[in-house]
N, C-alpha and C positions, 0 to 999 in steps of 0.2 A: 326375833321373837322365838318362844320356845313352848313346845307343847310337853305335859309330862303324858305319855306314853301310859307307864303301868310303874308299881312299886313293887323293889325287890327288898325284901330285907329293911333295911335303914337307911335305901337308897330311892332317888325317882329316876328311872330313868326316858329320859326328855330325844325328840328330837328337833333340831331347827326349822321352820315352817319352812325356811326360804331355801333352805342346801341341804338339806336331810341330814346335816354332820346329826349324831347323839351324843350324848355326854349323859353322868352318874351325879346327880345332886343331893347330898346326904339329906334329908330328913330335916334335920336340924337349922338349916339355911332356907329351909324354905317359909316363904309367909305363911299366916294362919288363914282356914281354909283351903288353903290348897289340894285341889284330889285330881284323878286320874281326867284329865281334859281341860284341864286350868292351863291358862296361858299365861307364860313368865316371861317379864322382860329384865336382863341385866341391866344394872345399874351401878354405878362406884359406891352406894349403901348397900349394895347386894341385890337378892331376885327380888319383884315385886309383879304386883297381880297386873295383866295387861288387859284390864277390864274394857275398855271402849273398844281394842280390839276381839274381845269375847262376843262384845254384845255386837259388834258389825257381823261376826262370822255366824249368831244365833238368827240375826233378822234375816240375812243371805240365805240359810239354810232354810228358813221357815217361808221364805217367799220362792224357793225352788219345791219344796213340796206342794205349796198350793198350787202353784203352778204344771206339777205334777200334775192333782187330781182334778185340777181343771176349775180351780175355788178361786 
């Protein structure tokens, strides 16, 4: 699975959650929606949104802040 990072140019540049490689994904290959914290997974049709692992890494995240503030 792959995170984009930040956009440069006409490019996203992404890196892999699981081995940190990065790589340069033009613009144009990428699904609609996609912004800086979209998670992409390859595919043989090309990138697509890797939404149930979005929304696992949004509820993680939101259950370690409550857990932070003691909620």
């Amino acid at each position: 699975m792959w995170s984009i990072d930040r956009f440069e140019g006409e490019y996203a540049l992404c890196e892999n959650t699981v081995t940190e490689e990065r790589c340069r994904i033009p613009k144009a290959q990428l699904p609609p929606g996609a912004r800086e914290g979209s998670l992409l997974r390859r595919t043989p049709s090309g990138w697509q949104p890797a939404e149930e692992e979005a929304r696992a890494r949004r509820r993680a995240l939101a259950d370690r802040i409550r857990n932070l503030l003691g909620k």
